[in-house]
C-alpha positions in Angstrom: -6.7 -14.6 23.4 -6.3 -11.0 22.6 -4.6 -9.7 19.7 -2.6 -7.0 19.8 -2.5 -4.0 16.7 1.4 -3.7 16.6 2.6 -7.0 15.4 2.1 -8.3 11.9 5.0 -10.0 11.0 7.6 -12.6 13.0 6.0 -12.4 16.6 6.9 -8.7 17.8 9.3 -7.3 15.6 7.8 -3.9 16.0 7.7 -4.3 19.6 10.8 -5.3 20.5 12.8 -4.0 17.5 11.9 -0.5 18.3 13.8 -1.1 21.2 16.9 -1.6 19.5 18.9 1.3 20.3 17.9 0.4 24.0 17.1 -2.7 24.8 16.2 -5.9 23.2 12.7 -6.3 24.2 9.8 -8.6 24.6 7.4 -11.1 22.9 4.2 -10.4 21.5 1.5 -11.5 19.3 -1.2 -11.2 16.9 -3.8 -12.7 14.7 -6.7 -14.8 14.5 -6.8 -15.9 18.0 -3.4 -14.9 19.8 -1.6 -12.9 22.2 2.1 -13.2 23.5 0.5 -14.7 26.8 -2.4 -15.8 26.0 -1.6 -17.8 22.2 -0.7 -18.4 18.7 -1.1 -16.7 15.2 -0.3 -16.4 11.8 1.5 -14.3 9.4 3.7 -14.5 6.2 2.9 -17.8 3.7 5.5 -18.5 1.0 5.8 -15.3 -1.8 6.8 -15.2 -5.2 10.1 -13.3 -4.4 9.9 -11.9 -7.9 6.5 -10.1 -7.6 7.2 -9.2 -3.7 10.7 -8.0 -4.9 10.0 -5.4 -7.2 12.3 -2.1 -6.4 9.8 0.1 -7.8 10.7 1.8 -4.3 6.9 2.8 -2.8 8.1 6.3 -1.3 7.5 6.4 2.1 5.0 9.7 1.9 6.0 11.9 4.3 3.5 14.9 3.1 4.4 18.6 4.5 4.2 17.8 8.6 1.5 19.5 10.0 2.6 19.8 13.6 -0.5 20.6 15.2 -0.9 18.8 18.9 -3.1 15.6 18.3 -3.5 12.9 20.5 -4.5 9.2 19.0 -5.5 6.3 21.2 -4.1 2.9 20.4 -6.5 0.0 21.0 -4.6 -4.1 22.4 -2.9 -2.2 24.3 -0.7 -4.8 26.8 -2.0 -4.4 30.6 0.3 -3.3 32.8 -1.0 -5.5 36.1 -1.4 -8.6 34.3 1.4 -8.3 31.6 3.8 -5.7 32.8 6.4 -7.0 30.5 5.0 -6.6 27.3 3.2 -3.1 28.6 7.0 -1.7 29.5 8.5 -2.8 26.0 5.0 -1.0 24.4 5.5 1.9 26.5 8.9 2.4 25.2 7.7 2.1 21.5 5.7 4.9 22.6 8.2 7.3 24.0 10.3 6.6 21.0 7.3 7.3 18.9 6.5 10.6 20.9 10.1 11.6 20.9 10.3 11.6 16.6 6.8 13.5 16.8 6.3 15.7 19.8 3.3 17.3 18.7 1.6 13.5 19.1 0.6 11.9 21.8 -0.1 8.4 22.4 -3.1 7.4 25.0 -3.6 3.4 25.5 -6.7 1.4 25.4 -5.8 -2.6 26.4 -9.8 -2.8 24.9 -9.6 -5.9 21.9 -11.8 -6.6 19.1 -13.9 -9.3 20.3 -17.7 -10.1 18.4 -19.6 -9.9 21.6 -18.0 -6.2 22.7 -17.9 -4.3 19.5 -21.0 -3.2 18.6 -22.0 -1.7 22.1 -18.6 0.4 22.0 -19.3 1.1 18.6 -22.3 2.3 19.4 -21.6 4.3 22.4 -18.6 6.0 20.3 -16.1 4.2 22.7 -13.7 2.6 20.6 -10.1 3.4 20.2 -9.0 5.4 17.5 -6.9 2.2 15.6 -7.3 -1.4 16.6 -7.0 -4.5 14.7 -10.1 -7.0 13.7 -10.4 -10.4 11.9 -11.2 -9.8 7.9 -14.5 -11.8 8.4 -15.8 -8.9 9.8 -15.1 -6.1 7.0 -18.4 -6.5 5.8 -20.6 -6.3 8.7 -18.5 -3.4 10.4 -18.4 -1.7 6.7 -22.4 -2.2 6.3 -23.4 -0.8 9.4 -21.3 2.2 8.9 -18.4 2.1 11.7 -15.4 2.1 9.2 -13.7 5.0 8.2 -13.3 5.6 4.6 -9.4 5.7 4.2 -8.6 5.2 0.4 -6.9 9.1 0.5 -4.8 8.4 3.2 -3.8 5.1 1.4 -3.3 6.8 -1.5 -1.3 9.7 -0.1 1.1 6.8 2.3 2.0 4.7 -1.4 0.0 1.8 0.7 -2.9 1.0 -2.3 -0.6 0.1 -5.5 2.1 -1.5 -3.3 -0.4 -4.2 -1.9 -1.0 -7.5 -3.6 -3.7 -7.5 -5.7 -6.1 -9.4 -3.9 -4.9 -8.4 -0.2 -6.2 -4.7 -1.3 -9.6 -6.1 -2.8 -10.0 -7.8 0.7 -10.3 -4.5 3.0 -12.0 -2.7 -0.4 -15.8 -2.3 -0.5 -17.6 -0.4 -3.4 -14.5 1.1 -4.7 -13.2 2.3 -1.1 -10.5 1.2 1.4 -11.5 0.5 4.7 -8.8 -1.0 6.5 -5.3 -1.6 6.6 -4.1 -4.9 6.1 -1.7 -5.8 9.0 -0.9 -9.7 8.4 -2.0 -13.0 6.3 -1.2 -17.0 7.0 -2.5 -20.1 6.1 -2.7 -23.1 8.3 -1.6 -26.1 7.9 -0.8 -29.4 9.7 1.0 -28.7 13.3 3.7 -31.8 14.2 6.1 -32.7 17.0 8.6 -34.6 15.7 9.8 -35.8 18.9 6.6 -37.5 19.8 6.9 -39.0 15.9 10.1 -40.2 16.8 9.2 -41.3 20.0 6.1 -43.4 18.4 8.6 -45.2 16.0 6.3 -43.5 13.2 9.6 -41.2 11.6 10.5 -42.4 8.1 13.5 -43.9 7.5 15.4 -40.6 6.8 14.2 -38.9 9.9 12.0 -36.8 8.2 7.9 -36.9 9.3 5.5 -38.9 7.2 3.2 -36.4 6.7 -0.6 -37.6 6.1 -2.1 -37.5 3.0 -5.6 -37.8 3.8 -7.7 -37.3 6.6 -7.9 -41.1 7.0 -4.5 -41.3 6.9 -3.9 -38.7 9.8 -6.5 -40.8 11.7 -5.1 -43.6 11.5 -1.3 -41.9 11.8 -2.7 -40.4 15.0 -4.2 -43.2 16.7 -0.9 -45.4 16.2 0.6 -42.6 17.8 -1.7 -41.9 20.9 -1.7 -46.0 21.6 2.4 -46.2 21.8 3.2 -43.0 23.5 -0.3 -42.2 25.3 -0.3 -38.5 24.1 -2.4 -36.7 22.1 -2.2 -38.4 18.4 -4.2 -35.4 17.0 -6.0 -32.2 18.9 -8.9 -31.6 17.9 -10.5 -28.0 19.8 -14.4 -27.7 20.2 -15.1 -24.9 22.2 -14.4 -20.8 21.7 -15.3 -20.5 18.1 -12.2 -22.6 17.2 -13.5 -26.2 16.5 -15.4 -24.5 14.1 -13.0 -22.4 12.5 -10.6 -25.5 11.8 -13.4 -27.9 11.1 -13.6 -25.3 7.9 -10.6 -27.1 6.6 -11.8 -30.4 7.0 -15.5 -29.8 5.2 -14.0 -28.2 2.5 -11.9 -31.0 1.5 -15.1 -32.8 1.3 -16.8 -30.5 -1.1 -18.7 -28.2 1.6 -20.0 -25.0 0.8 -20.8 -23.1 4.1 -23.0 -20.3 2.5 -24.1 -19.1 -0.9 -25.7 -16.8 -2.2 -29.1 -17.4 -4.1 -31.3 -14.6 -5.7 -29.3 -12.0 -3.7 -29.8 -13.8 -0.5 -27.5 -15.6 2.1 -27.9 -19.0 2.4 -26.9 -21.7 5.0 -25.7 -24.5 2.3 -24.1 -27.1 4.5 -27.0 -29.5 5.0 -25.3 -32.0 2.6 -24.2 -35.0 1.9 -20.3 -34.0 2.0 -20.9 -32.0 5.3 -21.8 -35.3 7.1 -19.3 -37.0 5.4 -16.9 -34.4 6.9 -18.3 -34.3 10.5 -18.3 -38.5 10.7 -14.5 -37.8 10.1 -14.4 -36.4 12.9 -16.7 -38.4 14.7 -14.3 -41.2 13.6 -10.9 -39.6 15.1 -12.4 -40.2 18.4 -14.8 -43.0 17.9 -12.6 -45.2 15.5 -9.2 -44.3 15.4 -8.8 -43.2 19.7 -6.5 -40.3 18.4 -7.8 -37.6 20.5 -7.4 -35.9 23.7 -9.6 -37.6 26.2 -11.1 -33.9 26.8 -14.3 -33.3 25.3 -14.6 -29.8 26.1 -11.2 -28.2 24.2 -11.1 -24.6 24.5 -8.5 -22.6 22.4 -5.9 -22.2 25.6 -5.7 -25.8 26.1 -5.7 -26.2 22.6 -2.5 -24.3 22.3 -0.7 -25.4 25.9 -0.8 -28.8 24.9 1.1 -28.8 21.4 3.8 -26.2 23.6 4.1 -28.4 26.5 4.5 -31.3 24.0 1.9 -33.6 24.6 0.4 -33.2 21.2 1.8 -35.0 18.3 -0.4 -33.2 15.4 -3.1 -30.6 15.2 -4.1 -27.8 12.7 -3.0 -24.2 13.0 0.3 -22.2 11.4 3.9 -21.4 12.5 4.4 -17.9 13.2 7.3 -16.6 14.5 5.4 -15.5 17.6 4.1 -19.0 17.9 7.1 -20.5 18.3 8.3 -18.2 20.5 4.9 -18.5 22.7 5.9 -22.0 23.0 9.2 -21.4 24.3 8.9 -18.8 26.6 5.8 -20.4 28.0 6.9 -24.3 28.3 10.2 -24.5 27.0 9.3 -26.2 24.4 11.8 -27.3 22.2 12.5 -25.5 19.1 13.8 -28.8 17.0 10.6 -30.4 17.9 8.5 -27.8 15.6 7.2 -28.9 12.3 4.7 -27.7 9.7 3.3 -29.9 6.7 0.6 -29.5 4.3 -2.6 -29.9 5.1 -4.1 -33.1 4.2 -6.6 -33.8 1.6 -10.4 -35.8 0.7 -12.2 -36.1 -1.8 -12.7 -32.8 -3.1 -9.1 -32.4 -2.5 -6.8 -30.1 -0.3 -7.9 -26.9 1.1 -6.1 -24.6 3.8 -7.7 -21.8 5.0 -6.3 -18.1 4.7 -6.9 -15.2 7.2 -5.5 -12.7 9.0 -5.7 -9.1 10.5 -6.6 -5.7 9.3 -6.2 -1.9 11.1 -9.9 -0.6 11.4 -9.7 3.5 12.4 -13.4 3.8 13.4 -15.9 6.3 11.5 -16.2 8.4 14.2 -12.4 9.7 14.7 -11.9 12.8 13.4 -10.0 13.0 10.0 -7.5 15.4 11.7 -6.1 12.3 13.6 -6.0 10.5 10.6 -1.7 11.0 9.6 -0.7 10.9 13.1 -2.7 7.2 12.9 -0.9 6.5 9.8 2.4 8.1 11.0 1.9 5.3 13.8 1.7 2.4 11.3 4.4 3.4 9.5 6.6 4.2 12.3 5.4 0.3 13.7 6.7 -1.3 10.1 2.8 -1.5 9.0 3.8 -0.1 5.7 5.7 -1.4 2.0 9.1 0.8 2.9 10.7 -0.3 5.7 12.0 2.6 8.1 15.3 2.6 9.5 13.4 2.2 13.3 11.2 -1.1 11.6 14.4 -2.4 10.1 16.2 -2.2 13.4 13.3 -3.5 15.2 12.5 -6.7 12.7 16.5 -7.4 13.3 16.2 -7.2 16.6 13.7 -9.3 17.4 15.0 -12.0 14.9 18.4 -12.3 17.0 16.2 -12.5 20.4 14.2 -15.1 18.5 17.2 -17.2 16.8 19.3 -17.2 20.6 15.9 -19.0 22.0 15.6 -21.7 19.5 13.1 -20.4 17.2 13.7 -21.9 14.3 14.2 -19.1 11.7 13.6 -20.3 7.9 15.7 -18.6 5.4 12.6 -16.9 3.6 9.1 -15.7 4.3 5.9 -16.9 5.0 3.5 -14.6 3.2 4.3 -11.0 2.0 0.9 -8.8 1.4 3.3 -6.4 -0.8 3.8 -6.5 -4.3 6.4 -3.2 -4.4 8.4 -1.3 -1.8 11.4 -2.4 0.3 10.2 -4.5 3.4 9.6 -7.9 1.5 13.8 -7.6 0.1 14.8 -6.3 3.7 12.7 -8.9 5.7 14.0 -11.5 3.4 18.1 -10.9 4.0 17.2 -10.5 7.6 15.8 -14.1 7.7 18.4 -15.3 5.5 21.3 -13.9 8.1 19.4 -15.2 10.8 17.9 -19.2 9.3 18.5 -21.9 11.9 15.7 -24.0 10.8 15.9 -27.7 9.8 13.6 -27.2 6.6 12.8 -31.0 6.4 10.4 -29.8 9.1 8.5 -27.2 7.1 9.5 -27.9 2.9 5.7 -30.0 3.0 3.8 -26.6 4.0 6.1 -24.3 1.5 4.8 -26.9 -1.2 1.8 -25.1 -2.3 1.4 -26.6 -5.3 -1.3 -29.5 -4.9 -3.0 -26.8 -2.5 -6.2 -25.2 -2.5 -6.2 -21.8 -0.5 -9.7 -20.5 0.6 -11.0 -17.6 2.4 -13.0 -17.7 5.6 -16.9 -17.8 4.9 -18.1 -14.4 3.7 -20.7 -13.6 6.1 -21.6 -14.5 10.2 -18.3 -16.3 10.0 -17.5 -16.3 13.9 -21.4 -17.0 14.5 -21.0 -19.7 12.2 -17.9 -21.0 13.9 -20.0 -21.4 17.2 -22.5 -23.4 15.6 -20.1 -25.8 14.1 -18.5 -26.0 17.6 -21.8 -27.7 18.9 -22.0 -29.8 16.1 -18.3 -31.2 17.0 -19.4 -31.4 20.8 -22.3 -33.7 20.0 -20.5 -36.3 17.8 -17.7 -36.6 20.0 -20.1 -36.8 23.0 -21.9 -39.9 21.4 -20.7 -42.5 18.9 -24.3 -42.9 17.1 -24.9 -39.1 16.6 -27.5 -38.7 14.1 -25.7 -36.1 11.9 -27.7 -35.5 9.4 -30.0 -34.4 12.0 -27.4 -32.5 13.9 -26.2 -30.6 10.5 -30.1 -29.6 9.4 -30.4 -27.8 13.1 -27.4 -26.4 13.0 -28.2 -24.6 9.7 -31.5 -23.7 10.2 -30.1 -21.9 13.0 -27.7 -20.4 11.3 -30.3 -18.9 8.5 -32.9 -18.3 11.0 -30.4 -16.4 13.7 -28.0 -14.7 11.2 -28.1 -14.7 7.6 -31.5 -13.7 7.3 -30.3 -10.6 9.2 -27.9 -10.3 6.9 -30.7 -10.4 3.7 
């Protein structure tokens, strides 16, 4: 699932929107593991309208143009044999681009961030001049010297005081700014209320009975999987994403992934509460017969299922592009969508945060650095909505709302704390709310609701590891898991952290 640079807010507002004065375009997609054909993301998670609100209007910096001919290259870019509809509607964002600033030009790289293809590129000075990567790996990329320094340019676009406070302390190392945040979301507990209804498991009112505890979802999911024979709860283990979600699980349980001790990284997950954690899921298979009958979940299937409606609960978040993913690629229906809370143990309830940030790479020359930024502004990346973002967002809202996405009357996230694009996002979702917000008022509830941030260090690597761990106790019902949980962190220590010490 590639993610793509240009899209940070509902699905591709920047995409399509730019289109507006000529055509309504096409869907897109970005995020933690996403693309508008390949799968779902995250974005925007409940704001305090006050904070996100303030008018203390971040100019737009548009510095004395220096109209010397540059040409940037733009990394995701869509391809155009096996996605020639997204690559036409990004092509036109680029002439329209090009057309406000003839003096830049725009050359296309479809080449993602991906772990295993980086540091090669990297090293042969063969990435793209902006791309987009996962914040787990700000540190590592930072460390070994690939990201630019870009606190001036920040500075000189209004982007460093208009971000939230601890958005900017996320992409800021030793006192510098690295990246530029594109997105945030927090996940929370996927539903189909059809299949709920379908299972005779609605409450009274119609609304879903959203799980309190991980029990109770097991136990939810398996009455649900026994009555209508679909998946009661989904459960991925392969692709890094077992892992990654499993995160959510473990931490309700107490788990600590790594610490650090003496200056050092250290695997800390050998525990009581991690067991406790992975028997859980031992137990959704083993005891409650919730999940799919597929060991071997990779994050495609994952996805397909919950849009082709065969999954009644799962974890993951509600982006606008989500939703449109699932109805442009299995009609799902829009109604059907729900997101809740996520549910709690005995540590309590966590939900893990994420999202995207723009990486310009250390080896681009600093005279291609405003056209770059002209490009993120011109793409709504920045607190002051232009007149082309504005246009665009609206845009794609209407293509959205005529589908069936359901549109809630307010934001998920806003990584602003001043400018204009938090106010004009808001009204824009307010003119355009369809939603039925029984569906979604559990997951806007953030008040019992522990947010954490993905493990500091070797986060994907870690992910994979935890993926095995979830293979082996779903492959056999007496799994020794203390066992499996000291290999897996010794491998962890032995294979990454200490690399990282």
């Amino acid at each position: 699932m590639k993610r793509k640079w240009f899209l940070k807010k509902s699905g591709s507002l920047l995409l399509a929107g730019i289109l507006a004065a000529s055509c309504i375009g096409c869907g897109g997609s970005a995020d933690s593991r996403e693309s508008s054909s390949a799968a779902p993301v995250s974005e925007e998670t409940a704001a305090d309208p006050e904070s996100a609100s303030a008018t203390e209007e971040t100019a737009a910096v548009e510095p004395e143009e220096d109209q010397t001919p540059v040409e940037i290259t733009i990394g995701g870019w869509a391809d155009k044999d096996t996605n020639p509809e997204e690559y036409e509607a990004m092509e036109k964002v680029k002439a329209a681009f090009e057309e406000k600033y003839p003096w830049i030009t725009v050359n296309e790289d479809t080449w993602g961030y991906s772990v295993d293809t980086f540091l090669p590129k990297a090293a042969a000075n063969q990435l793209p001049d902006l791309f987009d990567v996962y914040p787990t790996e700000i540190g590592k990329i930072v460390n070994a010297g690939y990201a630019a320094d870009l606190t001036e340019m920040m500075d000189k676009y209004g982007y460093t005081d208009a971000l939230q406070d601890d958005v900017r302390e996320m992409v800021t190392v030793d006192g510098k700014i690295y990246f530029v945040p594109e997105y945030m979301y927090t996940l929370g507990l996927v539903a189909n209320s059809a299949i709920f209804e379908e299972a005779g498991e609605l409450n009274e009112d119609g609304t879903i009975p959203w799980p309190d505890t991980w029990e109770e979802l097991g136990e939810l999911a398996g009455r649900i999987k026994e009555k209508t024979g679909k998946i009661g709860f989904q459960m991925p283990t392969m692709n890094n994403t077992g892992g990654w979600l499993f995160t959510n699980i473990a931490w309700s349980y107490g788990v600590e992934f790594v610490k650090q001790e003496d200056g050092k990284w250290v695997a800390a997950f050998n525990t009581e509460e991690c067991a406790q954690a992975l028997q859980l899921v031992s137990d959704l298979k083993w005891k409650y017969n919730a999940l799919s009958d597929n060991l071997f979940v990779d994050s495609n299937e994952y996805y397909s299922t919950y849009g082709s409606e065969q999954v009644a609960m799962m974890i993951g978040d509600m982006s606008y592009s989500n939703m449109e993913w699932y109805i442009d690629q299995y009609q799902m229906d829009g109604t059907h969508m729900a997101l809740g809370k996520m549910p709690g143990g005995p540590a309590g309830r966590y939900a893990l945060t994420g999202g995207a940030v723009y990486m310009i790479p250390s080896s681009v020359d600093p005279a291609k650095y405003d056209a770059l930024f002209k490009w993120l502004d011109f793409n709504g990346a920045g607190p002051v909505m232009t007149q082309e973002a504005e246009a665009n967002y609206e845009a794609t809202l209407q293509r959205q709302a005529e589908k069936g996405v359901p549109i809630l009357d307010q934001l998920w996230f806003n990584i602003w704390k001043s400018g204009d694009t938090y106010d004009k996002e808001t009204a824009l979702h307010q003119k355009y709310a369809n939603a039925n917000m029984d569906n979604f008022n559990s997951y806007l509830d953030f008040s019992d609701v522990n947010i954490h941030a993905e493990p500091e260090v070797c986060a994907q690597e870690l992910y994979s590891i935890l993926d095995n761990c979830i293979q082996q106790v779903l492959q056999d019902q007496n799994a020794d898991i203390p066992s499996i949980l000291e290999n897996a962190a010794n491998d962890y220590q032995i294979n990454y952290l200490d690399n990282e010490n």
